[in-house]
C-alpha positions, -999 to 999 in steps of 0.1 A, spaced: 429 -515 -110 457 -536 -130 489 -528 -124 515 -527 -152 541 -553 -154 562 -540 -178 570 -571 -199 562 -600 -168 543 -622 -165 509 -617 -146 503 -630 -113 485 -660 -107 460 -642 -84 456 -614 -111 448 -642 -139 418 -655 -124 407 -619 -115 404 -610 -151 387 -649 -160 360 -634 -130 355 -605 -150 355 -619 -181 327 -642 -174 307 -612 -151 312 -589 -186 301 -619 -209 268 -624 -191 261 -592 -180 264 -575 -219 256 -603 -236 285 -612 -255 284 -645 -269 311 -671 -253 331 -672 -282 342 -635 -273 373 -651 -255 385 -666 -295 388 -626 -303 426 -623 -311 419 -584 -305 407 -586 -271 434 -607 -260 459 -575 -278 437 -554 -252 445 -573 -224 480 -576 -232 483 -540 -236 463 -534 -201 482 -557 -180 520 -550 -196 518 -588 -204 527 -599 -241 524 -636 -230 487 -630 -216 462 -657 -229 429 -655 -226 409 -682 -212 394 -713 -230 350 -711 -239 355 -741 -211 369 -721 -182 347 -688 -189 313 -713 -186 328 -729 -157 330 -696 -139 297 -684 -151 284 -723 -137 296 -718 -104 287 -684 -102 250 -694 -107 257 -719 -85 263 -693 -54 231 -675 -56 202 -688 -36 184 -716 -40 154 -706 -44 168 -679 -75 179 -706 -88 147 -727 -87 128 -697 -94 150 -693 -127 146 -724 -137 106 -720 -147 117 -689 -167 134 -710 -199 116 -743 -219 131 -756 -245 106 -764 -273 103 -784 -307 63 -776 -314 52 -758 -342 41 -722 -330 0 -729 -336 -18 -711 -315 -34 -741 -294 7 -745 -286 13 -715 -274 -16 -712 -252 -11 -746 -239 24 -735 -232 18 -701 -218 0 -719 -192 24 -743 -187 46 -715 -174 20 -698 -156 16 -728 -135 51 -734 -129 48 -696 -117 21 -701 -97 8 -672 -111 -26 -688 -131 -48 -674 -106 -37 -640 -105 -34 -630 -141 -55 -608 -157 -44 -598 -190 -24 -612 -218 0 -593 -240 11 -604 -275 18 -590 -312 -10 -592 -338 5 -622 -353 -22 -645 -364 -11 -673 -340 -9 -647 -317 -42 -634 -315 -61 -671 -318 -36 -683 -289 -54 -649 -269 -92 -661 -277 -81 -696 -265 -66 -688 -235 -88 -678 -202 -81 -645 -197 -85 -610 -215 -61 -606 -244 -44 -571 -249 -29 -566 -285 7 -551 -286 -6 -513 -288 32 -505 -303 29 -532 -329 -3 -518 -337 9 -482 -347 39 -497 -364 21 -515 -388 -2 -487 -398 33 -472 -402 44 -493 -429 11 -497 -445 10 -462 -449 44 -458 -464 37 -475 -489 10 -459 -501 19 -422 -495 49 -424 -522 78 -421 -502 93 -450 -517 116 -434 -543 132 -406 -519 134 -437 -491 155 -460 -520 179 -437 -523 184 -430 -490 188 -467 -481 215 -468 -514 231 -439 -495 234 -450 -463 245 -488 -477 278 -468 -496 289 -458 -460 274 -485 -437 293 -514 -460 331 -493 -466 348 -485 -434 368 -461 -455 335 -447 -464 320 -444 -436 360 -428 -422 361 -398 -451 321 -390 -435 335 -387 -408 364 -360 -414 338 -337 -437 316 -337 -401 344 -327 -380 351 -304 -409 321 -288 -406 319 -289 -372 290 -319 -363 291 -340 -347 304 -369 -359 274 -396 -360 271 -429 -385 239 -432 -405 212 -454 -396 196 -477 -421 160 -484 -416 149 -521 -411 111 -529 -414 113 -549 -379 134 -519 -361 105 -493 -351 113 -457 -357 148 -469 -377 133 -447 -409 124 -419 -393 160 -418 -379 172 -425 -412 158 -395 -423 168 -377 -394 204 -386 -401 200 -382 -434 191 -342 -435 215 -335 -398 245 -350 -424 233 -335 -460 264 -312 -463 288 -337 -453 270 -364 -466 268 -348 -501 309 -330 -503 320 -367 -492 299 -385 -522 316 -357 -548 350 -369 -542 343 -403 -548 331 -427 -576 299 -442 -573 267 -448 -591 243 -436 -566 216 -415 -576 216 -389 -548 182 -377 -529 170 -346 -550 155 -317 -532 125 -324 -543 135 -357 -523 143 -337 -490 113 -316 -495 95 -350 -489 116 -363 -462 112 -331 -441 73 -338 -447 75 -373 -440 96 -367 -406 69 -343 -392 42 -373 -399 64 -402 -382 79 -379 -351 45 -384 -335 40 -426 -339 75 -424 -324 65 -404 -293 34 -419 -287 55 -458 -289 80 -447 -268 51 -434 -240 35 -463 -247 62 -491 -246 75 -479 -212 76 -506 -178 77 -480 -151 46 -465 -153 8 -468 -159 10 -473 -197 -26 -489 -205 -49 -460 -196 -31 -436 -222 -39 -463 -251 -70 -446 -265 -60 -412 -259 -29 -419 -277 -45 -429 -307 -69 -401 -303 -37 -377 -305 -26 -397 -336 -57 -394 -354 -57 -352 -344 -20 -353 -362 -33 -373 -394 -59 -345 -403 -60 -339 -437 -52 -301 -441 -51 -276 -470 -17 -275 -472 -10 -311 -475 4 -321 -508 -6 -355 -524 16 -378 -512 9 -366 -481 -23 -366 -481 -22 -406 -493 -2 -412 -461 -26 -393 -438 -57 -413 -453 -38 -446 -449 -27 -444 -419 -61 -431 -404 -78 -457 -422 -53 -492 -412 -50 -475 -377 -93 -475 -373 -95 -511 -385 -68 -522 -364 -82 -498 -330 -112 -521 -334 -92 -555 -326 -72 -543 -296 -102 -552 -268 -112 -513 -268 -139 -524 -239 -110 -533 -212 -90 -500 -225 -124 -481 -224 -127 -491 -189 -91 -485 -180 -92 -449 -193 -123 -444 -170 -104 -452 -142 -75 -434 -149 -77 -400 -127 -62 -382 -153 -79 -394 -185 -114 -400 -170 -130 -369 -183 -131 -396 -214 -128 -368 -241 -108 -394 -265 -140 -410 -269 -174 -396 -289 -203 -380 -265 -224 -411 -276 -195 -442 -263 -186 -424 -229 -218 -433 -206 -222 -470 -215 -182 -473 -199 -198 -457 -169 -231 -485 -171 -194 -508 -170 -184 -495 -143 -208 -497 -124 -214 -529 -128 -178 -539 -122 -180 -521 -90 -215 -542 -80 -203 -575 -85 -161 -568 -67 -156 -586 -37 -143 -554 -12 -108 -549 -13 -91 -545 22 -60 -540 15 -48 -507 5 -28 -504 -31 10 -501 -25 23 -490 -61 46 -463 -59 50 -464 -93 73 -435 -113 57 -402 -132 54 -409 -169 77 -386 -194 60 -349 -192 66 -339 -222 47 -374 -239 23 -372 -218 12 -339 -226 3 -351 -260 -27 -366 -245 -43 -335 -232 -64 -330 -266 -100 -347 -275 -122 -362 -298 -148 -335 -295 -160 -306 -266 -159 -310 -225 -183 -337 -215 -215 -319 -198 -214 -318 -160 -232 -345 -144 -252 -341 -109 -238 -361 -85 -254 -393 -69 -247 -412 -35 -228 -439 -50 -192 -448 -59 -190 -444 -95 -209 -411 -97 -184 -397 -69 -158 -406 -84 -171 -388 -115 -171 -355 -100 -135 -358 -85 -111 -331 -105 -93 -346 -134 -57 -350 -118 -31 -338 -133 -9 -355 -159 25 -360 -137 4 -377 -115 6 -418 -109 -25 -427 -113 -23 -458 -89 -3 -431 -65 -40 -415 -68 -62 -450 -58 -34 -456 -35 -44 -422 -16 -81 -427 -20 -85 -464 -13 -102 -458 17 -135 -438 -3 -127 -460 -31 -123 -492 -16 -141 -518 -41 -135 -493 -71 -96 -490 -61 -95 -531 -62 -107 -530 -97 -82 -499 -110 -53 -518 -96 -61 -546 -123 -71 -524 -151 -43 -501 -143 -14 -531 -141 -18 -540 -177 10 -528 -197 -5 -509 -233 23 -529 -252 45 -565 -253 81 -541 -255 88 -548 -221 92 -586 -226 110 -581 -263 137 -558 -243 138 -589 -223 142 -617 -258 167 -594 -268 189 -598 -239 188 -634 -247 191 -632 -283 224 -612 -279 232 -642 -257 225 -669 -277 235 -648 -310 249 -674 -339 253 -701 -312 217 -704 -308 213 -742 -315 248 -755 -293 237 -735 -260 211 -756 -241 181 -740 -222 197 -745 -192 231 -720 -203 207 -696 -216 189 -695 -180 216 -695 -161 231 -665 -186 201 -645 -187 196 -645 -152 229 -636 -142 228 -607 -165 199 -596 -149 210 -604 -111 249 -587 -116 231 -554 -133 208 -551 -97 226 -566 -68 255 -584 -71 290 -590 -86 315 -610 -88 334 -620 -55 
């Protein structure tokens, strides 16, 4: 804790404890270096120490701190670190970014023992995956976004969406907007939240748009009467559509956020996902119009797309997912040549004697449960033969807060070959969100500086973000 000085001047000791924390905070929220310029955090630190004469340290010292705290890990972090960030001047064509994914695989050592590869549909993308030696696994996430937007277009949300977007703008741009929202939601008693303004590249950022939009109608509405503007206001016509077009979105967000998570067995819940997805897109009697445009959009961009996201490795992966394996989110007719698959798989895998480690955390319950539903009745029982696959048929479905891999783990031993081959189906994460979590970190890093920080500052940043948030900090 500081202590207050009450007008002195700060030791010299207490100085360079703040410059340590400085530089552990800049790395380890990835504020840009130029924070330290900020004549208000310099007020802050003036206030917090008692010292009016405080100054806060030069973009110099702050990377000379966070240089020789790199320089204090272990070597080999450090070498490690050092194959995670290339600095490159190619054109993004897809033989370039195969050739460089290698690359890095090679630096990693890790060539050999990759199975999958993860990216977005971007064109490059996708001919980069057909290039490159191993299977290629389209962003599932990415997938389900873009049927989003196709779909919004055509369902006739457009106008009610303008007007929210004009809304949200009048408060999002005026602090003194956004301040007199404020008092009618503590006036009314809510809690007092700004409103989100959807971007095409932020997923789910309409459907909380909406969301805020109808929590905050009241306030949002007394606020705009007391003011001059030239907004035209959502109608209730309007908010009769928004409360339709929430009930269609709150499902692609649930089924992205199950999808896009890095702590459990993600891949294996791909199809029946999208099986859940194309049970909430049924066209009903009720449905009005524009709503019914949505549903036959999004059914219909979702099935072309579904067909370009290697559905043979997912089929597979859902198979030997203890939970799934029943394979009701496929049709009668495609669940028995996964099995011929299989079984195959199984003959030609060299025996696995090692038994599967991965302790890996239960998946959100209440996600999860989505998945229980089908794309038609139980599969008929099967008699069971003397062989793996056909064992393993027969085993009770386990139960959805179960970890799969937990499962092979456990049954390795009357699994053996068939546990080998779940561990690499199983391992493949359903979408690329993970790593993007990951570019974000060292986007916030790099931020408008991008082109005067070398490759070598952004490792050494990104890294010790990542180290100080586990294990250490600063001495």
């Amino acid at each position: 804790m500081f202590e207050c000085n009450r007008g002195k001047p700060i030791s010299t000791a207490l100085s360079a404890k703040l410059t340590n924390l400085l530089a552990q905070w800049i790395a380890t929220s990835c504020r840009p270096i130029s924070v330290v310029e900020d004549d208000g955090l310099e007020l802050v630190l003036q206030a917090a120490t008692g010292d009016p004469s405080y100054k806060l340290p030069a973009r110099r010292t702050i990377m000379r701190r966070i240089d020789d705290q790199y320089a204090r890990k272990p070597q080999r972090m450090r070498r490690l670190s050092r194959r995670g960030v290339m600095k490159t001047e190619e054109c993004h064509f897809s033989e370039a970014c195969a050739r460089q994914f290698l690359d890095v695989a090679n630096r990693w050592g890790i060539a050999d023992k990759i199975s999958t590869v993860g990216t977005d549909s971007a064109p490059n993308m996708v001919a980069a995956g057909r290039i490159l030696p191993f299977e290629h696994l389209p962003c599932v996430a990415h997938v389900v976004q873009r049927a989003i937007v196709m779909s919004l277009q055509a369902g006739g949300f457009d106008g009610a969406l303008a007007k929210c977007r004009k809304v949200v703008g009048h408060f999002k741009h005026s602090p003194a907007n956004s301040d007199e929202l404020n008092v009618q939601q503590a006036s009314l008693g809510q809690v007092q939240e700004p409103l989100v303004q959807d971007v095409p590249t932020r997923w789910n950022s309409t459907l909380e748009m909406i969301k805020r939009m109808r929590r905050n109608k009241d306030a949002l509405h007394t606020t705009l009467s007391q003011q001059k503007h030239n907004l035209a206001l959502p109608t209730n016509a309007d908010y009769e559509k928004l409360v339709k077009l929430e009930k269609l979105l709150e499902p692609c967000r649930n089924i992205t956020d199950l999808l896009g998570g890095d702590k459990y067995v993600s891949c294996s819940a791909v199809l029946p996902a999208l099986c859940h997805l194309q049970h909430a897109m049924k066209i009903s009697d009720d449905d009005p119009a524009y709503v019914l445009r949505f549903k036959a959009a999004f059914t219909k961009d979702l099935n072309q797309r579904r067909e370009k996201i290697n559905l043979e490795w997912l089929k597979v992966a859902t198979a030997l997912d203890p939970r799934f394996k029943d394979l009701k989110c496929l049709p009668r007719a495609e669940r028995e040549p996964v099995w011929a698959q299989l079984r195959e798989l199984v003959k030609g895998e060299e025996p696995a004697l090692q038994p599967l480690r991965e302790e890996n955390p239960e998946p959100p319950k209440k996600k999860t449960s989505l998945l229980l539903m089908g794309s038609d009745s139980d599969s008929d029982e099967e008699t069971p033969e003397d062989n793996t696959v056909e064992r393993y048929k027969v085993e009770p479905s386990a139960s959805l807060d179960l970890c799969p891999l937990k499962w092979w783990s456990e049954h390795t031993a009357v699994y053996g070959k068939m546990a080998h081959i779940a561990r690499k189906y199983l391992g493949t994460p359903a979408t690329t969100v993970p790593c993007e979590r990951l570019f974000s970190v060292a986007g916030h890093i790099v931020q408008k500086r991008r082109s005067s920080l070398s490759p070598e500052n952004v490792n050494k940043l990104v890294c010790l973000s990542d180290w100080w948030k586990e294990k250490w900090s600063l001495d």
